[in-house]
NURO-635699 format. One line per field, with one value per residue (C-alpha): residue number from 1; x, y, z. Coordinates in Angstrom, 1 decimal. Example, Ala and Ser with C-alpha at 12.3 -4.5 7.8 and 13.67 -1.06 7.14 Angstrom:
2
nr <- (1	2);
x <- (12.3	13.7);
y <- (-4.5	-1.1);
z <- (7.8	7.1);
END
This chain:
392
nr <- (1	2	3	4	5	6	7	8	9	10	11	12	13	14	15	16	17	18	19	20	21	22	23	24	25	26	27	28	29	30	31	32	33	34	35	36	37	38	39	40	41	42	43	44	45	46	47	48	49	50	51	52	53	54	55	56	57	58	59	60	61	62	63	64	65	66	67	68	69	70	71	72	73	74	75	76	77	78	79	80	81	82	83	84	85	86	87	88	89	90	91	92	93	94	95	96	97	98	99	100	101	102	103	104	105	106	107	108	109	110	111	112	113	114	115	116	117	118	119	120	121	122	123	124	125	126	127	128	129	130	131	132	133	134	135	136	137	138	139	140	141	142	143	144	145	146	147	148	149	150	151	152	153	154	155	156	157	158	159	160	161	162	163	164	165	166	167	168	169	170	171	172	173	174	175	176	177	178	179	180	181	182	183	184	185	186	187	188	189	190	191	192	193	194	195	196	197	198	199	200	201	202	203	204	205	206	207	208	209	210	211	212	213	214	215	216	217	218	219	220	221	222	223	224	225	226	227	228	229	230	231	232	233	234	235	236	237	238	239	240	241	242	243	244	245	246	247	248	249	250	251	252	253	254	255	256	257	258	259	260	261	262	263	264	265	266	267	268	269	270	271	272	273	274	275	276	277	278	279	280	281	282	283	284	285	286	287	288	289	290	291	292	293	294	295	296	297	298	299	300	301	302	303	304	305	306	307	308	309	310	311	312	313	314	315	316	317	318	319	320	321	322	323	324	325	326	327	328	329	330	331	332	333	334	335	336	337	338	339	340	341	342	343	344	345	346	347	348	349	350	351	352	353	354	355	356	357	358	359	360	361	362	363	364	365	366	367	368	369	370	371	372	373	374	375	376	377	378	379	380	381	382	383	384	385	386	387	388	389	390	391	392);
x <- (-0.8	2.8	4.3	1.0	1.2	4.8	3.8	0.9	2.6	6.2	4.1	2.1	2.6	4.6	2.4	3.9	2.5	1.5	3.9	0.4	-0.7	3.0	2.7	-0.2	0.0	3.4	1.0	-1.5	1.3	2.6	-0.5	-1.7	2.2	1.5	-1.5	-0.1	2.8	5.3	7.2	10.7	8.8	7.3	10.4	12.0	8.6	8.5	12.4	12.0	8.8	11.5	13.7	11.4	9.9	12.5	12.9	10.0	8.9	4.7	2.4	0.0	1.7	2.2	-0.8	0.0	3.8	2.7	0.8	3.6	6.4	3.9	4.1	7.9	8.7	5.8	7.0	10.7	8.9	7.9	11.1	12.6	15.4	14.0	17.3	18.4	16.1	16.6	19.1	17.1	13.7	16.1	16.7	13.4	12.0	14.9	13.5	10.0	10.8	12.3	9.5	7.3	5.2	3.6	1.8	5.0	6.8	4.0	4.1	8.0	8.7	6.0	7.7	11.3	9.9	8.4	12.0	13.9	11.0	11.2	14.8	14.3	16.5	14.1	16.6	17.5	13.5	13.2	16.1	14.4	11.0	12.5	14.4	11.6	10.3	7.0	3.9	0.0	-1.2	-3.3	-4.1	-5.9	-4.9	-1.1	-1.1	-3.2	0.1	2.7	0.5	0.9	4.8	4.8	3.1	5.6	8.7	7.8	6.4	10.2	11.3	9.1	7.3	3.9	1.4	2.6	2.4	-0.9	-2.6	-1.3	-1.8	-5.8	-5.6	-4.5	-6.8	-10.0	-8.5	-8.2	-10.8	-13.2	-12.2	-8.5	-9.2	-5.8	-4.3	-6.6	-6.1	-2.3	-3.0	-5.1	-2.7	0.1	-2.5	-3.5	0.2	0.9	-1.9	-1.2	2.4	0.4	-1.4	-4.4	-6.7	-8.5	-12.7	-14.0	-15.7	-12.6	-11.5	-15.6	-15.2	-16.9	-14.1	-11.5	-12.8	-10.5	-7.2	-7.6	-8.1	-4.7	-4.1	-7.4	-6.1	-3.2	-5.3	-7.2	-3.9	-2.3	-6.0	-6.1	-2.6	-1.8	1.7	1.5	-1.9	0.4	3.4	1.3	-0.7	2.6	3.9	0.9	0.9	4.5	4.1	1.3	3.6	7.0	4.5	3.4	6.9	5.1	7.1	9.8	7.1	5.3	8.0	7.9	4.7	5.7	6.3	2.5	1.7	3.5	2.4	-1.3	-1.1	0.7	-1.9	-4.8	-2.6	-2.3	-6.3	-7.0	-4.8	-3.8	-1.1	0.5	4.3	6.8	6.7	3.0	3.7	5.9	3.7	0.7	2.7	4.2	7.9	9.6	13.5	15.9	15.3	11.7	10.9	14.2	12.8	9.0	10.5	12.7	9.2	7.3	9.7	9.8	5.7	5.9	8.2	6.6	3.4	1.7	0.5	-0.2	1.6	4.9	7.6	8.6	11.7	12.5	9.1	9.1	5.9	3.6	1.5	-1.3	-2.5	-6.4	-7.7	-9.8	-12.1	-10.9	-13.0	-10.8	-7.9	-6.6	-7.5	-11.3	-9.7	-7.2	-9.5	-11.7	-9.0	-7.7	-11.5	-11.7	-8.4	-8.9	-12.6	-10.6	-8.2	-11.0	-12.4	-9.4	-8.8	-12.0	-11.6	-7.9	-9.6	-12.1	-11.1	-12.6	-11.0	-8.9	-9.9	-13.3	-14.6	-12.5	-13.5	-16.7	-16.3	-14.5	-17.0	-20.0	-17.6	-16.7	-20.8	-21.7	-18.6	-20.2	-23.6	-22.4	-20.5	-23.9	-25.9	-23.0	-23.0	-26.8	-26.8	-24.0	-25.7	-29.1	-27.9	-26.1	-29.3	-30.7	-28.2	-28.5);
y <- (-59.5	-59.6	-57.1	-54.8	-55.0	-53.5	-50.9	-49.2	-49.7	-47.8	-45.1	-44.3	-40.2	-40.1	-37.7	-35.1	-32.8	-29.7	-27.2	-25.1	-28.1	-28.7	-25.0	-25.7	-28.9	-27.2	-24.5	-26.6	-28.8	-25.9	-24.6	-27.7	-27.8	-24.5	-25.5	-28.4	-26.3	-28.2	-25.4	-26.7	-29.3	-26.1	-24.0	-27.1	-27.4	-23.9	-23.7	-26.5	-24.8	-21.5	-23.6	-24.8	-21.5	-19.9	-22.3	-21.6	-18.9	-19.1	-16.4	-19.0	-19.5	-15.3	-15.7	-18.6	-17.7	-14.4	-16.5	-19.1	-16.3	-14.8	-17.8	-18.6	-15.5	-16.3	-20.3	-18.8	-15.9	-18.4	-20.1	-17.0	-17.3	-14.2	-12.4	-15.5	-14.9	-11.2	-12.1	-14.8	-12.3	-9.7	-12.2	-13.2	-9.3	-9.0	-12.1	-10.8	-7.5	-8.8	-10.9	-8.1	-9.9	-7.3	-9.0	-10.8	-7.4	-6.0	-9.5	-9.3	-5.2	-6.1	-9.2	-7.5	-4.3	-6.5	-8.7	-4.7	-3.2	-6.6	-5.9	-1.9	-1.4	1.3	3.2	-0.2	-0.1	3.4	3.1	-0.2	1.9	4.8	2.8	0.1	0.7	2.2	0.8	0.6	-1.1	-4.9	-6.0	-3.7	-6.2	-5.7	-2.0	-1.8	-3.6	-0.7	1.8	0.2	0.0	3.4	4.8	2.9	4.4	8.0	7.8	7.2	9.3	11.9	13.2	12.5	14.2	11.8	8.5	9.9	9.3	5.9	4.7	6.0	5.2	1.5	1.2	2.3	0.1	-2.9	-5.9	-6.0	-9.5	-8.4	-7.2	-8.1	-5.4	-3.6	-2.9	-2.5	0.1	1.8	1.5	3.4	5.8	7.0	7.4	9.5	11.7	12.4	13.3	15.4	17.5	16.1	14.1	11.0	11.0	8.6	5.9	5.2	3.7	1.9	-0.1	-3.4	-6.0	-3.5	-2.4	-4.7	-4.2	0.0	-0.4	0.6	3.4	4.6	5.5	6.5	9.1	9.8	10.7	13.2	14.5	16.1	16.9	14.7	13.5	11.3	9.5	9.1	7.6	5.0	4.5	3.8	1.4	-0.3	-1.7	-1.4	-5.7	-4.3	-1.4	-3.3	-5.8	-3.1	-1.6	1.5	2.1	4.0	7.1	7.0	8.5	10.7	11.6	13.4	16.3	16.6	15.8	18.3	20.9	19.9	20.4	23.9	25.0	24.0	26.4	29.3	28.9	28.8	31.6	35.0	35.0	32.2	31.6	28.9	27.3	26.0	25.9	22.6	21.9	21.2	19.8	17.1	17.5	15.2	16.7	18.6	21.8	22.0	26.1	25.9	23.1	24.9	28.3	26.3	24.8	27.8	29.5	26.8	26.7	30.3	30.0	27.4	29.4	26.1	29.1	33.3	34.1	36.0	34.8	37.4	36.2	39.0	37.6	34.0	33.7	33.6	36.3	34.9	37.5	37.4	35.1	36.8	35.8	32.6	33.6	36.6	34.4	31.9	28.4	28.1	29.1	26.0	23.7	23.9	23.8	20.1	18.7	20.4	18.3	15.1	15.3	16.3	13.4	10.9	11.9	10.9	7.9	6.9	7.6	6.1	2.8	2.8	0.0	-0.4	-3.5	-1.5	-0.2	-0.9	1.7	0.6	-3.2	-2.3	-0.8	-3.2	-5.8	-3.9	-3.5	-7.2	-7.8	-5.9	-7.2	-10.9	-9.6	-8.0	-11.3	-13.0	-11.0	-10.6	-15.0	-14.9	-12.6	-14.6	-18.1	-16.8	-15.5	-18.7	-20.1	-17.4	-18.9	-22.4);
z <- (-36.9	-34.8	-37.6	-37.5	-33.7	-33.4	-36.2	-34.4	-31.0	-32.7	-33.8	-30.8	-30.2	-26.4	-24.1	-23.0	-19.9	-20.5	-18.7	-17.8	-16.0	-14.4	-13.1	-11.9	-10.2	-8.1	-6.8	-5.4	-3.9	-2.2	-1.0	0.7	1.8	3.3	5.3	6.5	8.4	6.5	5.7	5.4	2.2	1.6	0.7	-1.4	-3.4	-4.0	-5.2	-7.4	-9.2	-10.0	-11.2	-13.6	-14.1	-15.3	-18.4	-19.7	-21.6	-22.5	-21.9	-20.8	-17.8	-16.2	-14.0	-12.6	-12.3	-10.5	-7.6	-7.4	-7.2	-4.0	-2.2	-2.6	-1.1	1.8	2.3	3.2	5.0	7.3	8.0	8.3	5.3	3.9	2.8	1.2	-1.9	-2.4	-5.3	-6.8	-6.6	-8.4	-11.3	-11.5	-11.8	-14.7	-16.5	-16.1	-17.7	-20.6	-21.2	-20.9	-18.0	-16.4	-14.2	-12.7	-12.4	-10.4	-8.2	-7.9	-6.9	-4.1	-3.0	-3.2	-1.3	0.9	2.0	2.6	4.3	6.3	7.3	7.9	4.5	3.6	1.8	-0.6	-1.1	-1.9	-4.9	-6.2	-6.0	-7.5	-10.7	-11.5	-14.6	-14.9	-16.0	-16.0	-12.7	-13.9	-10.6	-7.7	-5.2	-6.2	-6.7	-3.4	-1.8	-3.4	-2.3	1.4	1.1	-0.5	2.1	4.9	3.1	2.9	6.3	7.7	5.0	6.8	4.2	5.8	3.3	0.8	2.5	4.2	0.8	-0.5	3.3	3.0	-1.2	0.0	2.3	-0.3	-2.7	-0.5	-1.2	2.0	2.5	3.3	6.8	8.2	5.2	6.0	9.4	9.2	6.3	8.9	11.7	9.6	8.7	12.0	12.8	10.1	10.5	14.3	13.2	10.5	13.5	12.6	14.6	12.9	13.2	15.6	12.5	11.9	14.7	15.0	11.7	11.5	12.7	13.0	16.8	18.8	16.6	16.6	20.2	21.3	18.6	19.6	23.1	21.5	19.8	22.9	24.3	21.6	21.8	25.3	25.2	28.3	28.4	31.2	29.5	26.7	28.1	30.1	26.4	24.7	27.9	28.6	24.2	23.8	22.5	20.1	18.4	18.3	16.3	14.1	13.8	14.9	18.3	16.5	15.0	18.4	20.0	17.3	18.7	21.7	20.2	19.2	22.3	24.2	21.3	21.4	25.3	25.0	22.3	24.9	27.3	25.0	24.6	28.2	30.0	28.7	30.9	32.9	34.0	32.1	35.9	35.4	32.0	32.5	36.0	33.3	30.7	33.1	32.0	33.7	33.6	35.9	35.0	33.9	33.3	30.9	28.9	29.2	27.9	24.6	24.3	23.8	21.8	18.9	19.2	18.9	15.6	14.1	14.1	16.4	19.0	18.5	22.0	23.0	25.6	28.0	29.1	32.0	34.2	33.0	31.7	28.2	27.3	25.0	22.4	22.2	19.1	16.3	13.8	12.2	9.0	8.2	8.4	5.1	6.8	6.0	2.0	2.9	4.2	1.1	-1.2	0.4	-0.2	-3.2	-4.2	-2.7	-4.7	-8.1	-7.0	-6.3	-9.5	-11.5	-10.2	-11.4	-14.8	-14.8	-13.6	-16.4	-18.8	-22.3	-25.3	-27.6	-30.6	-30.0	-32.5	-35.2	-34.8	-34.7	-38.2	-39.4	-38.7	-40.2	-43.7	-43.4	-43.2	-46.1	-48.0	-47.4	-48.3	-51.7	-52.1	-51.9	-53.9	-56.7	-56.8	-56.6	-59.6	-61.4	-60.8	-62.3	-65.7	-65.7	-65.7	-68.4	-70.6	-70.0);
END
């Protein structure tokens, strides 16, 4: 009995846990770490987990790798060490794209344009953004995040038409339950349209939950609206906290320009004929010599093509010329053309996100063959075992 005893107790199989289940049991430790406010444990739970990560190299394990590399970044996030990751993220998106894990490169370009957009580098993000290789979006949430940080980076790149529709895409793409992104994907979007010239519709800013947070960019609009440049310098004083939150002070100054343009095309509308004096008396131009600034005003309105007026120069004062029919010009033939394109556009991304299994016809086929393969199979034994019989 002693010897048989040590035999089965020496050959006992050692368990070993399952790195799936070690994976998993770090996430939930850092989660509950997280919503405790223990960040500092926080940071050292999540470090260990990388560590840990990187030594292992199972398919099994991408999704929950993808969610574990989100909250790293968000646990130091929080204890504001972000920049002392950036190197470690970068070895971490290497890793994941020679292991073909898609869904960890998606996770880790977001996270790594997340730390230099957090740090203004937007020029760092842009190269990264540029040089990332290229593939086929797997999660809506993720791609919903690019398009956000796309959008940020060509807005202070100022090309506005193009971050106007991954800040709008983002936003459609969005889950409802994300209000927060939602929200700041709106934000940016109304700021880039006003620097567009354009002026957003009203539902935007009366979206379920949303009402309170668009409050100030509402007046904001409001402001750039009327043209009133006094209403728009109290606007931007009175929820100067709120935009230095956003990190939207910077293009609202940006805005002044609209604003004085939107006021001088209400002019040009108004009066036929008036003097660079009330020009800058109704613009509110607060400087030292006011009909100098009104007159370099005008002129680059004129230029641009913003107002159809001429500057006499010798009298000091803007002759309006009289406005025609708006039908015989090209902008009804523009206007149509954009819907016509964001429909066409709209359309496409639908089909894009249509996903059917690979191969699907050719399985299909192969499984009716493999059927009546088994079913001649059948018959051809059936057949063999009854001349058997026969014979016997």
């Amino acid at each position: 009995m002693e010897v048989d005893t040590a035999t089965s107790g020496s050959q006992a199989p050692a368990k070993h846990v399952l790195p799936e289940l070690e994976i998993y049991c770090y996430l939930l430790v850092l989660l509950y770490l997280i919503d405790q406010k223990r960040y500092d444990e926080a940071k050292a739970c999540s470090s260990a987990s990388i560590v840990r990560l990187k030594n292992l190299n199972r398919r099994t394990i991408d999704v929950l790798a993808s969610r574990l590399y989100f909250y790293y970044s968000y646990s130091y996030e929080l204890t504001g060490n972000l920049a002392e990751i950036r190197g470690n993220l970068l070895a971490l998106h290497r890793i994941a794209t020679l292991r073909h894990d898609e869904l960890s490169q998606e996770t880790l370009l977001n996270l790594l344009l997340r730390n230099y957009l957090h740090y203004n580098l937007y020029d760092q993000a842009e190269k990264l953004r540029s040089k990332a290789p290229r593939f086929e979006a797997h999660s809506n949430q993720q791609f919903s995040r690019y398009l956000f940080y796309l959008g940020k980076i060509r807005t202070i790149q100022l090309e506005y038409t193009d971050a106007k529709e991954s800040l709008l895409q983002a936003a459609r793409k969005a889950p409802i339950a994300a209000r927060g992104f939602r929200i700041q994907c709106n934000k940016w979007a109304i700021i880039v349209r006003l620097l567009l010239g354009e002026i957003p519709e009203r539902t935007i800013f009366m979206q379920k939950g949303m009402e309170k947070a668009l409050r100030p960019y509402f007046e904001l609009t409001n402001a750039v609206r009327i043209g009133d440049l006094e209403l728009f310098k109290s606007v931007a004083e009175k929820f100067a906290s709120t935009f230095n939150t956003d990190r939207t002070h910077n293009l609202i100054v940006r805005l002044r320009h609209n604003v004085i343009r939107t006021g001088l095309r209400n002019i040009s509308i108004s009066y036929s004929r008036i003097s660079l004096a009330d020009v800058a008396k109704k613009l509110r131009l607060d400087s030292s010599n006011p009909v100098a600034d009104a007159e370099s005003i005008v002129a680059k309105a004129i230029r641009d093509g913003a107002i159809d007026a001429t500057l006499d120069h010798a009298k000091g004062c803007m002759l309006s010329k009289e406005t025609g029919d708006i039908y015989s010009t090209n902008e009804p033939q523009a206007a149509f053309n954009s819907r016509i394109a964001f429909c066409l556009n709209m359309h496409n991304e639908a089909v894009r996100a249509l996903r059917f299994p690979p191969n699907t016809h050719k399985e299909k086929e192969s499984a009716e063959k493999r059927r009546e393969r088994q079913q001649q199979e059948q018959e051809l034994a059936k057949h063999i075992a009854e001349e058997d019989d026969d014979d016997f």
